[in-house]
C-alpha positions in Angstrom: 129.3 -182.0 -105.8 131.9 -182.3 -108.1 135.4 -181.1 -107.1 135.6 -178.1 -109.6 133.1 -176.7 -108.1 134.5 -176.7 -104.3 137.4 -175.4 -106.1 136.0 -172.5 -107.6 133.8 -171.8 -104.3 136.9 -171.8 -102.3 138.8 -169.6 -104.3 135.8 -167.4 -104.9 135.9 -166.9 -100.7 139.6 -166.2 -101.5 139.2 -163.7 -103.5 136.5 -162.2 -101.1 139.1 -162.5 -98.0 141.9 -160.3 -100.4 139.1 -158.0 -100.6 138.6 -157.6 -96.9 141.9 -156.9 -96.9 141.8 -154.2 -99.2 139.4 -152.6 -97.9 140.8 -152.2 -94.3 144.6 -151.7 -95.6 143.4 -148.8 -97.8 140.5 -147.0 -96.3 140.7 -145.2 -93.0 136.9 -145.3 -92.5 137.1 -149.2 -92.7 139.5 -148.9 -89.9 136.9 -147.1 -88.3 134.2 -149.2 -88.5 136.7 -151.8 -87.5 137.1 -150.3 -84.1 133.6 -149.6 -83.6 132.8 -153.3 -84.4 134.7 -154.5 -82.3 134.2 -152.5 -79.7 130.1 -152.8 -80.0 130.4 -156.6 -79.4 132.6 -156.5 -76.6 130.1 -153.6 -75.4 126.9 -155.8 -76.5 128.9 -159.3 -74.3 129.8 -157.5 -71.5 125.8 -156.6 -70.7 124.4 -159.6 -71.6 122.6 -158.0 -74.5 119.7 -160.5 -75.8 119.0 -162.8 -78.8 117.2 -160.0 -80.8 119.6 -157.4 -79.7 122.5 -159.2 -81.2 120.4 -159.8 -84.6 119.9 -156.0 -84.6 123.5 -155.1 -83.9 124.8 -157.5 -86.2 122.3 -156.9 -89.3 123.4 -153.1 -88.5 127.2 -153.7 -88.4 126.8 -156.0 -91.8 124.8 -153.1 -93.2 127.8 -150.7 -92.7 130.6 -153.0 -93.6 128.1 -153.6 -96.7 128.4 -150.0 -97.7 131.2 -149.1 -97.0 133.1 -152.4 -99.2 130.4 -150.9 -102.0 131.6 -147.5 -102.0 135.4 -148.3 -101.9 134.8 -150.5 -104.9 132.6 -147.8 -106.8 135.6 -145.0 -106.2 138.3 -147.7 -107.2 136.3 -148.0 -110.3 135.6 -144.6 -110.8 139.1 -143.8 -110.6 140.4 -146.0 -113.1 137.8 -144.6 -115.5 139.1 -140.9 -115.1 141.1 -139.0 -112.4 140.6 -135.8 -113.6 137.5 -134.3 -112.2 134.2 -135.5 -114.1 130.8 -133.9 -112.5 128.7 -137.6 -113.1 131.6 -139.4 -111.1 131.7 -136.7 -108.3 128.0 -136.9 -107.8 128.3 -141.1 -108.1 131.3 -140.6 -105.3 129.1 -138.8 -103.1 125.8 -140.4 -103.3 127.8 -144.0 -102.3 129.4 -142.3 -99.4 125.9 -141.2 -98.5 125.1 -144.4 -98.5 127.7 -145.4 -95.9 126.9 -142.5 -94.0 123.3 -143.4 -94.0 124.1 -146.8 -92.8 125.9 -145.4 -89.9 123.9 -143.2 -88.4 121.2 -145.6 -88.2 123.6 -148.1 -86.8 124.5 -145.5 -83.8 120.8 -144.7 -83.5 120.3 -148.8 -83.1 122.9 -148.9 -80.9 122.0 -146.0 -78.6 118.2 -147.3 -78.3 119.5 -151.2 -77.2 122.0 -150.1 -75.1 120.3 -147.2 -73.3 117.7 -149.8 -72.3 120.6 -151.6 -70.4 121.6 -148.8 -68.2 
């Protein structure tokens, strides 16, 4: 592999971390999902949850994450196209935060079935 190319991959994963950033410095509900995360695995260690448990938690707290880093970067967009109030970006705005919100309640309804099975 030539070294361009672990260049351009490395700060490609740069650019990604700054985004992580971002996304937790600016948005409350990232903060959020930062304490539930957290929070869940020390839950999911604590019982002993089991291989396919963890895949489920994990694929569940990636799907969130997921949503929520697309919908911060949809309204950043959105706003820099127009702040004045635009019926086509309102509805965009609100169908990606139902897409967060989507992601989440099936995340808790994960969560609730693996964990009630432990107590």
């Amino acid at each position: 592999m030539p070294a361009n190319y672990l260049k351009a991959r490395l700060r490609s994963i740069g650019h990604a971390c700054r985004g992580v950033k971002v996304l937790v410095s600016t948005q409350p509900h990232a903060r959020l999902h930062a304490a539930a995360t957290i929070g869940v695995l020390i839950a999911g260690k604590v019982i002993h949850l089991r291989r396919w448990e963890w895949v489920a938690i994990l694929l569940c707290i990636g799907m969130v994450w997921m949503a929520e880093a697309l919908n911060t970067a949809l309204e950043f967009l959105a706003d820099e196209v127009s702040r004045d109030h635009r019926d086509l970006i309102g509805k965009a705005k609100d169908i990606a935060a139902a897409g967060v919100l989507i992601s989440a309640v099936i995340s808790i309804l994960v969560a609730v079935l693996i964990f009630k099975s432990h107590f």
